[in-house]
N, C-alpha and C positions, 0 to 999 in steps of 0.2 A: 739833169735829164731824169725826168721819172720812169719807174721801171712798176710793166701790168705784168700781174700772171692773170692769166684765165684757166680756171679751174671746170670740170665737168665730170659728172659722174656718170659711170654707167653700167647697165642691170641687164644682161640678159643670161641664156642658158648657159652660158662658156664662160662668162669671166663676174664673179659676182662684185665687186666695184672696183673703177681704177679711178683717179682723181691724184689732185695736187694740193697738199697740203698750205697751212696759212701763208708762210712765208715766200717771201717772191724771187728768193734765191735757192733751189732747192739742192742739196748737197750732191756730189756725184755717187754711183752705187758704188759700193766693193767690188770687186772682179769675181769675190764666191760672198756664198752666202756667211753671216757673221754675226753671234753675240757678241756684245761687250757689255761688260757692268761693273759698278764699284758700288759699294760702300761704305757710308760714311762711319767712323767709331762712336762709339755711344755706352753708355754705363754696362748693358751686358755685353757686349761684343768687341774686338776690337776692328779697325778699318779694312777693308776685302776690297778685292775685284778679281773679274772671270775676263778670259778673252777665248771664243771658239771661231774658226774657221774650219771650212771640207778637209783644211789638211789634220785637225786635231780633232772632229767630229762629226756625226752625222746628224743633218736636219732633218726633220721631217712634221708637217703642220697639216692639219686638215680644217677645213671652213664648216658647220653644219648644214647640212642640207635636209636631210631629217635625223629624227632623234626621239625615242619614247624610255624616259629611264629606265634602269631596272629593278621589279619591284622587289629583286630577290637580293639584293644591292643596299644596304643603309646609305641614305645620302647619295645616291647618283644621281650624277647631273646631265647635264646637255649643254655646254659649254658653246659658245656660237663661234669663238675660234680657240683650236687646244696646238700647241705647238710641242715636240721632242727634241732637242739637242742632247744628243750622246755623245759623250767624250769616244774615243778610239781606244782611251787606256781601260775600259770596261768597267771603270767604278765612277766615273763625274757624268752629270746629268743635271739638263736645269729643262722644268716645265713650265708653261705658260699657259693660262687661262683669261681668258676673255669674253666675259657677255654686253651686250647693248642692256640699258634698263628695260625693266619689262615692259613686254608689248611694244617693243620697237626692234628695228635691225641693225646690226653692228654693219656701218658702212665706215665709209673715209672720213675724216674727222677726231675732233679735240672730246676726250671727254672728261672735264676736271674733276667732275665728282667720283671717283670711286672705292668700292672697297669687295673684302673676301665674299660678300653676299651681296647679290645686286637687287634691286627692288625697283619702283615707276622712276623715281627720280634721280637712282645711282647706279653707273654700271658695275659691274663683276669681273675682277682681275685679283689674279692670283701669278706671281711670279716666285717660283722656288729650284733653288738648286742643291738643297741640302746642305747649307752653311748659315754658320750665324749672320742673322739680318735678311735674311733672305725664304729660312723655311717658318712660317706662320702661321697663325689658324686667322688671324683678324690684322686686315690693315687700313694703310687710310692712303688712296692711290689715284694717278691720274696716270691716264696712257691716250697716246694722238696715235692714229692710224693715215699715215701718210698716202698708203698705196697698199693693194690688196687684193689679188688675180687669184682663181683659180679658175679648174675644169668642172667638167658639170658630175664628176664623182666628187667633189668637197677638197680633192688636192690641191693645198695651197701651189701655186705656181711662182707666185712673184708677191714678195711682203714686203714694207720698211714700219716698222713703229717705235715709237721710244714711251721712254714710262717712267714713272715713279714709283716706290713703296715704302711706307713705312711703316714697319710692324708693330702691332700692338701689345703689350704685356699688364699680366694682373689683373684686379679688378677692382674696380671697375676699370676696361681697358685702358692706358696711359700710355702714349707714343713715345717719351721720354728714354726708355731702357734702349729702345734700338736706332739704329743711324741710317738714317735714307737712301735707299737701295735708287740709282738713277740707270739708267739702262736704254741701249740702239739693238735693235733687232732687222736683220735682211735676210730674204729669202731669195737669192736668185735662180733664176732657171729650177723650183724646185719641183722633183717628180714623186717624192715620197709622202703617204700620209701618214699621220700620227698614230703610233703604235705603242 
């Protein structure tokens, strides 16, 4: 018995995309919203993972909806989705950054190519929690955006994405020193924006 997903996106003032990722089985959600991430041991670092849930943290993401850097700011950006998870214990924290390549918009979908700077043909993702493997200035990264709701303020409502990272060290930069950071991201029911 063959099994279809039919997949559909959609764009209006209320929910900037929902849709159904590649696969035709898609996982069930969490009951709250939830980090999880490892990784892997490599010559500077040795092997890590994070787990947050509402009971050990707070979420909160926002979608772009506009954005003009600041020019009083080095290097600010405009990120097309910025995500906060805050521990409860008031010192762990992991951010997340996400741009489409440019001159495109970050909808639902796979984007294999990416890294800390996005450009026409690569997007822009950044995943740090301030632990080895994880906080970087350059990496080499793919992240799927499964599902992807918000309000017409930019408040992420409802997210799933998972990802990759691998940091880069030295130079000319070489992937080798750090260990592949893999990582599930869910937002459910969420009402707060990235602060």
């Amino acid at each position: 018995m063959k099994r279809l997903c039919v997949c559909a996106g959609l764009l209006t003032a209320e929910i900037v995309i929902a849709g159904c990722g590649g696969s035709s089985m898609q996982p069930s959600p969490p009951a709250t919203s939830t980090l999880t991430f490892q990784v892997a041991a490599a010559a500077l670092n040795p092997a890590d993972s994070g787990s947050y849930t509402t009971a050990s943290a707070t979420f909160g993401a926002s979608v772009r909806t506009t954005c003009v850097p600041d020019p009083n700011v080095p290097n600010s950006v405009c990120p097309d989705l910025m995500v906060l998870v805050r521990g409860t214990d008031g010192r762990s924290s992991c951010q997340l950054w996400a741009f489409a390549p440019a001159g495109r918009s970050l909808n639902v979908g796979s984007y294999p190519k990416a890294a800390a700077s996005y450009s026409a043909d690569t997007a822009g993702f950044l995943f740090n929690c301030s632990r080895g493997g994880t906080a970087c200035n350059g990496n080499v990264s793919s992240f799927t955006i499964h599902e992807l709701q918000s309000n017409p303020n930019g408040v992420v409502t409802r997210l799933h994405m998972t990802f990759e990272q691998t940091c880069l060290g030295g130079f000319p930069p070489a992937v080798g020193p750090f260990g592949k950071c893999t990582g599930e991201l869910w937002i459910i029911d969420g009402t707060a924006p990235f602060l």
